[in-house]
N, C-alpha and C positions, 0 to 999 in steps of 0.2 A: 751406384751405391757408395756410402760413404766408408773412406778409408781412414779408421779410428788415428794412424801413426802422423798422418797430415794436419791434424789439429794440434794446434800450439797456443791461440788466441783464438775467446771466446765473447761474440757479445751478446746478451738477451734483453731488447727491448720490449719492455712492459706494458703495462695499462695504464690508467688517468689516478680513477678512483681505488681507495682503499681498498675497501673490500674485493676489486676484484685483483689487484695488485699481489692480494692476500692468496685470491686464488692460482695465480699465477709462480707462487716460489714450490711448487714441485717442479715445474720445470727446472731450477736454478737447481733440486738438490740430484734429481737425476742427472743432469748434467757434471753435476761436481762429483760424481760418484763414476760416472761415464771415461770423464779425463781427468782423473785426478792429479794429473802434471801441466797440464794446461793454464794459463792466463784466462779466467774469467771475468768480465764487465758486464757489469745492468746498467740498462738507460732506464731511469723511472721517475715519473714526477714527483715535487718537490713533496706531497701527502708520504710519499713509501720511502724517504729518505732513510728512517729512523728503522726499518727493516734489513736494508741490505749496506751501511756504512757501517755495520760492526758484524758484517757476518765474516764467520773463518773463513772461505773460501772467495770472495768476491775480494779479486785485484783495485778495481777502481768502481764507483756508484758515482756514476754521471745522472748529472740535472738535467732533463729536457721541461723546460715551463712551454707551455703553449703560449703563454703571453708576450713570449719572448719577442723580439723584431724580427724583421724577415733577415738582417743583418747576420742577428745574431743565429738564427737558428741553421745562416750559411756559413757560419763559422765554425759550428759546432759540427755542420755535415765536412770539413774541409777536416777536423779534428780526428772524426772518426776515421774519414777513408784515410789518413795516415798511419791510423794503428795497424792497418794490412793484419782484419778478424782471417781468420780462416774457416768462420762457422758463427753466421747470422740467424737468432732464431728470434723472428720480430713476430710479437702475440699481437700488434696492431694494424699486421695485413697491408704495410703498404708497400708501395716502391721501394723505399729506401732499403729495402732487404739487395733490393738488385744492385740500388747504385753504390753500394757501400763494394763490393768488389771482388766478394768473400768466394771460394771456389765453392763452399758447401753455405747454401742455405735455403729456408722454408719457403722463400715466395709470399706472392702474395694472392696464390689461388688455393682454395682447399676442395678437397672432394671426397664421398662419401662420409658425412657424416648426419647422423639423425637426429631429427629435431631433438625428442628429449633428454640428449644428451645434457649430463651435467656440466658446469662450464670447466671444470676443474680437467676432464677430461676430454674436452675439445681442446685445451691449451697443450695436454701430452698429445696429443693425436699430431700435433705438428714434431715433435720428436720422433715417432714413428713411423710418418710418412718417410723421410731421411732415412729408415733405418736402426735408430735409437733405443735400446730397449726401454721401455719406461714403467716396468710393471714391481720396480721397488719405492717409487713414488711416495713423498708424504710430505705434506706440511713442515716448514720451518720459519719461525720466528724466532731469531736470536735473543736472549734474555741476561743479560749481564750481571754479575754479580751487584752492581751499586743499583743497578731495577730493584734487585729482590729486597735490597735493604732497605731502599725508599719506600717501597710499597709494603716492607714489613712494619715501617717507622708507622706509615698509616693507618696499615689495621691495628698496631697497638690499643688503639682509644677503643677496638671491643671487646678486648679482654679475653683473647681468646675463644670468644663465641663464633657459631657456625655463622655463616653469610650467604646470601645469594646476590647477586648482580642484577641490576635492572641496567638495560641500554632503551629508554624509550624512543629515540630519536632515530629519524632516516631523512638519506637526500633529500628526498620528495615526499611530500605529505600524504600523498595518496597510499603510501605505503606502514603508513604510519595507525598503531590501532588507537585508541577512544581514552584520549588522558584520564577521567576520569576512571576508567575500567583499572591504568596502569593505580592510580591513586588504592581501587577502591584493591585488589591483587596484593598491595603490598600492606597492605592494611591487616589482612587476614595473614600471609603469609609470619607476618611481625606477630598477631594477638595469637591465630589457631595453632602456630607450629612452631613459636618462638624463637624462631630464625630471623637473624638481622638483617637489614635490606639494604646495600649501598649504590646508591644512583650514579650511572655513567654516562660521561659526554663530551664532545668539545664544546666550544665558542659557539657554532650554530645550535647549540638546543639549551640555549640557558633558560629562554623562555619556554619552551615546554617541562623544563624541572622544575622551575617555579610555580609553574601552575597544578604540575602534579604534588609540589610540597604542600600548596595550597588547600588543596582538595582533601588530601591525607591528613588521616584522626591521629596518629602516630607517628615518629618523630624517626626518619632514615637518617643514615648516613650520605652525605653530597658529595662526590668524588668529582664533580665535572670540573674540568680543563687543570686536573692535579694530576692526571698520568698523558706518559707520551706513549706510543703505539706499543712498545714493547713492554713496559711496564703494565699496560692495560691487561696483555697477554698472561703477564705474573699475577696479577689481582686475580681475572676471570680462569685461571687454572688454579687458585688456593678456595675458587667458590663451590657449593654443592653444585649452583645450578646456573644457568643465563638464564634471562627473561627479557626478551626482544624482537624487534622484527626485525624485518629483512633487513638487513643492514651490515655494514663489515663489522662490529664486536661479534656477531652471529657466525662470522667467518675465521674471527682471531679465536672462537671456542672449539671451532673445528679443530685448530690448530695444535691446543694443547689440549686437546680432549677431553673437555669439558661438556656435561649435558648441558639441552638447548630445551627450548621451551622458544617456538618462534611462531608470531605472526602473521599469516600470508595473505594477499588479498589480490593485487593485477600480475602481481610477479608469480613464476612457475616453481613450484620448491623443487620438481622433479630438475631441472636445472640451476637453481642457486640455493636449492636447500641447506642446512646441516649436513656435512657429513663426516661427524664424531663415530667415533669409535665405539663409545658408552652412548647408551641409549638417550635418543633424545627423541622430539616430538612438534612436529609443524600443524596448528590448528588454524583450520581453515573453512570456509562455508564452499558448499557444492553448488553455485550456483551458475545459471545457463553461460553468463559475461565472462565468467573467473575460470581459468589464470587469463584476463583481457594483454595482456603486455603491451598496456597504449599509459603515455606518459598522463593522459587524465582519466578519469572517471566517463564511462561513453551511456551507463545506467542511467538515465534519464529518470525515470519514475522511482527511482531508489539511492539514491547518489551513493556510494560508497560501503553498501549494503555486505558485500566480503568481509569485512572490517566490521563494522558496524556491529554485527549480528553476533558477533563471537562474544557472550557475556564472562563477567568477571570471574563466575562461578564457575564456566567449562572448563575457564583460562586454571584455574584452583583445584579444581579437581583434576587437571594434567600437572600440575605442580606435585602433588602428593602421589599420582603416581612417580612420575620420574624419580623422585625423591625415596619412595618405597615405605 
C-alpha cells in the first residue's frame, strides 16, 4: 500500500491525442489535491503542451514526440531516471513505468475493469489500484487571463449575441457526420432560432469548413486555426451549446461544462461520450454494426449508415431541446 509521506516527485505520463489527453487531466488534479507538496511532471505530446505548461500545479511539462530518434528518446529515458519520481503513473501501459525506478507505481498490467467503462475512468482506476482516492475527480483545463481577452477581442464582432459552436472535424473520417447535414443544421439554427454559429478547427479540417461554408445559405462566423487549445476551452464555455462529433472539442466541453450535442457512429459514447455536467445529448442510429470500434467502415451494403441516417432535422430538434 502506498505510503502518502514517501511521495516527493511526481510523474504522469499521458496519451498521444487530444482528446484523449483531455481525458486524462483528472488524474493530474487528483493527484495535485492528493500531494499537495509534492513535485509534479506530465510527459505529453507535443498536441497537449498548451494544457499542462501553464497549469498551477505542474513543476515541469516534458515533450515526449514519438518521432523522436531512438537517440533521442534514450536520452530523455536517462533524463527521467535521474529525477528519482517516487510515483509513476503512466496512462500508456508500458514498461517504462518499471524502468524509470520509482518505489510506487501503476505498472503496466491492469485488472478488473469492464468493457463499458468510460475512458475517463479507467484512467482513475489506475490511481486506485495504488490506493489513491480519486472520487473528487474533474476536469481541468487551465485558461489564462490573455485566453479570455483574445477570445473576447473575437467575439466582439457579434455584438454581444448568443452563439453556438460547431466543431465538425474528427481524426478519422469515419467518424465524422454528413457536411452537408452540418451546412444544412447551422442554417436553421442561424434563420429558426437566431443564434450565431461560429465554426471550429485546426489546420486538418480547413477543407471540410470550406465545404460546409459552401453549402450554407447563411453567412457563420470562421474561427478555424484562430484559437489554441485553451482558448478554444474559453470560446466553447461562453457558447449555449457544442455541436460535434466525436472528437476532443467534445471532450474540452466536458471540461468547462458546456452542453453537447455529439455525433456517434463506430465509436461507443458509453465510453468516450459527453460527460457534462449540464445536460447534453449523443445522437445515434441503433443499428446491428454500431458501436463497430474498427478504424473502417465493415457495413458493406451500407457504408457508413450510423452516420449517415442521422438527418439534419433530428440533429435540430435535439438542438432546441438542449437549448430549451
Amino acid at each position: 500500500m502506498l505510503d502518502k509521506s514517501d511521495i516527493k516527485r511526481i510523474l504522469v505520463i499521458t496519451l498521444s491525442n487530444l482528446g484523449d489527453i483531455i481525458l486524462t487531466t483528472p488524474v493530474v488534479e487528483v493527484l495535485s489535491k492528493e500531494f499537495p507538496k509534492a513535485s509534479l511532471d506530465v510527459m505529453v505530446s507535443p498536441v497537449g503542451e498548451d494544457i499542462f505548461k501553464s497549469h498551477r500545479r505542474v513543476s515541469e511539462c516534458i515533450i515526449y514526440d514519438k518521432k523522436a530518434t531512438p537517440l533521442q528518446k534514450f536520452k530523455l529515458f536517462l533524463t527521467l531516471r535521474k529525477k528519482k519520481y517516487n510515483l509513476v503513473v503512466d496512462l500508456r501501459n508500458t514498461i517504462l513505468t518499471l524502468l524509470l525506478g520509482a518505489k510506487y507505481n501503476t505498472g503496466p498490467f491492469k485488472r478488473g475493469l469492464k468493457n463499458d467503462m468510460h475512458k475517463k475512468d479507467v484512467h482513475l482506476s489506475w490511481l486506485q489500484a495504488i490506493g489513491i482516492d480519486a472520487s473528487s475527480a474533474s476536469f481541468h483545463i487551465p485558461i489564462e487571463n490573455a485566453d479570455e481577452k483574445y477570445v473576447d477581442s473575437l467575439l466582439s464582432k457579434l455584438g454581444g449575441k448568443p452563439f453556438i459552436t460547431i466543431s465538425p472535424g474528427a481524426k478519422s473520417h469515419v467518424k465524422r457526420w454528413a457536411l452537408k447535414n452540418f451546412a444544412k443544421l447551422a442554417d436553421m439554427v442561424k434563420n429558426d432560432l437566431g443564434i450565431e454559429v461560429i465554426l471550429v478547427g485546426n489546420e486538418f479540417d480547413k477543407i471540410i469548413i470550406e465545404r460546409i461554408l459552401f453549402y450554407m445559405k447563411t453567412k457563420p462566423f470562421n474561427f478555424i486555426e484562430k484559437t489554441n487549445v485553451r482558448q478554444l476551452a474559453y470560446l466553447i464555455k461562453k457558447a449555449k451549446l457544442l455541436i460535434t462529433n466525436d472528437s476532443a472539442p467534445m471532450h474540452i466541453a466536458s471540461a468547462v461544462d458546456t452542453p453537447v450535442l455529439a455525433f456517434f457512429g463506430p465509436t461507443d459514447e458509453k465510453k468516450y461520450g459527453p460527460v457534462t455536467k449540464t445536460k447534453s445529448k449523443v445522437l445515434r442510429k441503433n443499428i446491428k454494426c454500431a458501436p463497430c470500434e474498427v478504424p473502417q467502415c465493415i457495413n458493406a451494403a451500407n457504408k457508413y449508415e450510423c452516420l449517415k441516417t442521422i438527418s439534419a432535422d433530428e440533429a435540430f430538434a435535439a438542438v432546441r431541446e438542449l437549448l430549451g
